[in-house]
C-alpha positions in Angstrom: -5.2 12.5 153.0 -7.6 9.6 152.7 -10.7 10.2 150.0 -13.2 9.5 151.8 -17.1 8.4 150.0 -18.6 12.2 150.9 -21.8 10.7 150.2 -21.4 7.3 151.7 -22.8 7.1 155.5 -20.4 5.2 157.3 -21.2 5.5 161.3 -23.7 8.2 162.7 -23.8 8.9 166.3 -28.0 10.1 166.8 -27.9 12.2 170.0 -25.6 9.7 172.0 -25.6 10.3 175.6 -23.4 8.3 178.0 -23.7 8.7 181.8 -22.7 6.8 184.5 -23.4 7.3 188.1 -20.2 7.8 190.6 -20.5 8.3 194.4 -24.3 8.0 194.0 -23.9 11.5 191.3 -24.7 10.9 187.8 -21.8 12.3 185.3 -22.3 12.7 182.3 -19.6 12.0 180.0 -21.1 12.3 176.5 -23.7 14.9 176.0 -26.3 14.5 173.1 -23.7 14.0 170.3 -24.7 13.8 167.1 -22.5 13.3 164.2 -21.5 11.3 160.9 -19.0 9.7 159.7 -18.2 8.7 155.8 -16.5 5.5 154.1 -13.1 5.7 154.0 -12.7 9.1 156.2 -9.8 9.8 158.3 -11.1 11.5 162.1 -8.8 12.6 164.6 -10.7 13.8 168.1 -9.0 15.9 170.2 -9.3 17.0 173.5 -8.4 16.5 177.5 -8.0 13.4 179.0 -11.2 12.6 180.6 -13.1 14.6 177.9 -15.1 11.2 176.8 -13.3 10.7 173.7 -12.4 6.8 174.9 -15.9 6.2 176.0 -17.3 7.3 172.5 -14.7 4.8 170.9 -16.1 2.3 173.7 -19.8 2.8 172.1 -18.8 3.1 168.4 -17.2 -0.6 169.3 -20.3 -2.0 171.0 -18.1 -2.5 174.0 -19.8 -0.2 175.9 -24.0 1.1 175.3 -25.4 4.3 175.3 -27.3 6.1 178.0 -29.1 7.4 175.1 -29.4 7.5 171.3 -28.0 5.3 169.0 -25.0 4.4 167.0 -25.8 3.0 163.0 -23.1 1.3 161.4 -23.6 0.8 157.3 -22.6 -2.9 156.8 -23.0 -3.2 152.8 -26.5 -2.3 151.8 -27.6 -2.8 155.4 -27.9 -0.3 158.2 -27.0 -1.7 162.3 -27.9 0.1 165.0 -25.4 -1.8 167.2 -26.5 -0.1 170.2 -29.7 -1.6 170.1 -28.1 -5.6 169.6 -27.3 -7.5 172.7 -24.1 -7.8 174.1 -23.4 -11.5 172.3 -24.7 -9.8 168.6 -22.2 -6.6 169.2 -19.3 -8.6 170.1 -20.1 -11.1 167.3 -20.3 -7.4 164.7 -17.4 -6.3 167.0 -15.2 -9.6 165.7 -16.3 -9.5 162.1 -16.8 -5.1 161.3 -14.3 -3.2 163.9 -10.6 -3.5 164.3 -9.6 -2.0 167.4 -5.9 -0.3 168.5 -5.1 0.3 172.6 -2.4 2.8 173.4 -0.9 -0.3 175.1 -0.9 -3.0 172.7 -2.6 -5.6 174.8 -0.9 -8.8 173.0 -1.6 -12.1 174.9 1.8 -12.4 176.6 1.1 -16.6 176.4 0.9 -16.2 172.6 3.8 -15.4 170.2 3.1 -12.9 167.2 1.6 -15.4 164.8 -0.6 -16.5 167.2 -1.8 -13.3 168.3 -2.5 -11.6 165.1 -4.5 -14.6 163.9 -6.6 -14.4 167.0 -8.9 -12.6 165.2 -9.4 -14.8 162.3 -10.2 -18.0 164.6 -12.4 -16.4 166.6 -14.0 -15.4 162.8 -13.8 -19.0 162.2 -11.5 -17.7 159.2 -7.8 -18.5 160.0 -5.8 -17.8 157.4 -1.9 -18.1 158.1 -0.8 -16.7 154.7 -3.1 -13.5 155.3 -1.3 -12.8 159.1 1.9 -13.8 157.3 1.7 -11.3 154.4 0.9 -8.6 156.6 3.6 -9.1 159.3 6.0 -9.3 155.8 4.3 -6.1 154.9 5.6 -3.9 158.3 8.3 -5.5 158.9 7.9 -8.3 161.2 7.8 -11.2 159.1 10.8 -13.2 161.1 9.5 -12.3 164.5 6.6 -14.9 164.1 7.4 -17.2 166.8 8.6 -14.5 169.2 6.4 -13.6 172.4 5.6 -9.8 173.2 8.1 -9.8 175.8 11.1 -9.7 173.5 9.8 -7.0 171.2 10.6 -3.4 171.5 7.0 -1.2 172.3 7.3 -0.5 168.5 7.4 -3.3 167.8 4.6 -4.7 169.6 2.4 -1.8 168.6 3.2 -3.0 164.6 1.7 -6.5 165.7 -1.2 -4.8 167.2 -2.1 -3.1 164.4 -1.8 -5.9 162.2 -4.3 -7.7 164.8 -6.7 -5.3 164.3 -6.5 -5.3 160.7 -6.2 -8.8 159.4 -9.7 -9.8 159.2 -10.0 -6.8 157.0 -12.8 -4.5 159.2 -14.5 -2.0 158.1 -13.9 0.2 161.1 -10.7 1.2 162.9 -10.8 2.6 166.1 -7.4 4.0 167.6 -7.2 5.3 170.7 -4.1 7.2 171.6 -2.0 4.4 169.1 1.5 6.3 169.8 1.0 7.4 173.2 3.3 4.8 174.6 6.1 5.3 172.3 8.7 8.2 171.5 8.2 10.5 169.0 10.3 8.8 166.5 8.8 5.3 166.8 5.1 6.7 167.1 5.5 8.1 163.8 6.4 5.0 162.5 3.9 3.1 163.5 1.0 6.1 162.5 3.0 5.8 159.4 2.1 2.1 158.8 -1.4 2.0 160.6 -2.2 5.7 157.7 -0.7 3.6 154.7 -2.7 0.3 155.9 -6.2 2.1 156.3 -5.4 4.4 152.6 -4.6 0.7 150.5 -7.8 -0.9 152.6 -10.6 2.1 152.3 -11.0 1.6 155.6 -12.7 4.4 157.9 -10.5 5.1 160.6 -11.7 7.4 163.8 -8.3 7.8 165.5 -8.1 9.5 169.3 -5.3 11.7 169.7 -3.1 14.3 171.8 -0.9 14.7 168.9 -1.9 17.7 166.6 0.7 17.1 164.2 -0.8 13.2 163.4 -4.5 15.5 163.3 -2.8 17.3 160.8 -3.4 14.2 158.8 -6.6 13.7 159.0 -9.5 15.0 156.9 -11.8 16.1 159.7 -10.3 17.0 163.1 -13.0 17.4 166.1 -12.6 18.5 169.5 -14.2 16.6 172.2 -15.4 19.6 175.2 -17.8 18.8 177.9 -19.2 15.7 176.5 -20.2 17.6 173.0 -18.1 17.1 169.5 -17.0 20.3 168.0 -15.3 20.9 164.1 -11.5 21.6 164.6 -11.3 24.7 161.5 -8.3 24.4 159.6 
């Protein structure tokens, strides 16, 4: 398990509410959540697809705002409420804070490995070849540089994904169902690499899952039910 900073207030969710309106009926898809996260914590959410558990990631990202409430992320000595920046100042704290993992890897197909995992770093205005290069070394990938997502394996191109999100060393990492496109061997792989990356870095990690053996893992484990978060007992 990760140690995570008990006392150290990473990301708190202050009665979040998210509804959107669908054939003219509001639905409400979050409910007046309220919960914290600490530095360096390991979350898994479970629950049914549908539940809300995507949209919270969504609004913990600043992809997507609140109905209601707010989310705070500590950045350092400062606290952001990144619901309340506009759209340009939570992608810009989006870029810089939060590394983000799809369930289907969402490499530029135009762009070969190198290219994609420093993506990041140029839109930073950071590019660093040598910091991509030591972590594409460090899963394996190293002499796959120059190849395009189209000749790697899904493993594969869910390693390069996860390097993406992690090579302009965020704060945050946000997974949303990382394995869900692989088979069981290679999606314990790659939660093998993305649980060692995120232990070395400190990094808090808030990971969406079906899986209860990867929640086994995790330090807390919640359960997303009718738009509210609930403690998974272990």
């Amino acid at each position: 398990m990760i140690s995570p900073l008990k006392n150290k207030t990473h990301i708190r969710l202050d009665k979040v509410s998210k509804t959107y309106v669908e054939a003219k009926k509001n639905l409400t898809v979050l409910n007046q959540v309220d919960e914290v996260f600490h530095k360096g914590e390991f979350i898994c959410i479970l629950g049914k697809s549908g539940s809300g558990k995507s949209t919270l990631l969504n609004l913990i990202s600043g992809i997507d705002v609140p109905t209601q409430g707010r989310i705070v992320i500590s950045n350092g000595d400062q606290d952001i409420s990144i619901s309340d920046l506009t759209e340009k100042d939570r992608t810009l704290f989006r870029r810089r804070h939060i590394g983000i993992i799809f369930q289907f890897f969402n490499l530029i197909p135009t762009l070969n490995v190198l290219e994609n995992v420093t993506l990041p770093l140029e839109l930073n205005g950071n590019f660093s070849i040598e910091a991509a290069t030591s972590l594409m070394n460090r899963i394996g990938l190293g002499n796959r540089l120059e190849t395009y997502p189209d000749k790697l394996s899904g493993g594969e191109q869910q390693r390069v994904a996860i390097t993406r999100a992690l090579v302009h060393n965020p704060s945050v990492i946000l997974a949303d169902e990382p394995t869900g496109n692989l088979d069981a061997e290679t999606g314990n792989l790659v939660f093998a690499i993305l649980l060692e990356f995120v232990r070395d870095f400190g990094q808090t990690l808030v990971l969406v899952t079906h899986d209860h053996e990867m929640a086994n893992c995790a330090d807390r484990v919640l359960q997303m039910t009718n738009g509210k978060l609930t403690v998974v007992e272990s």
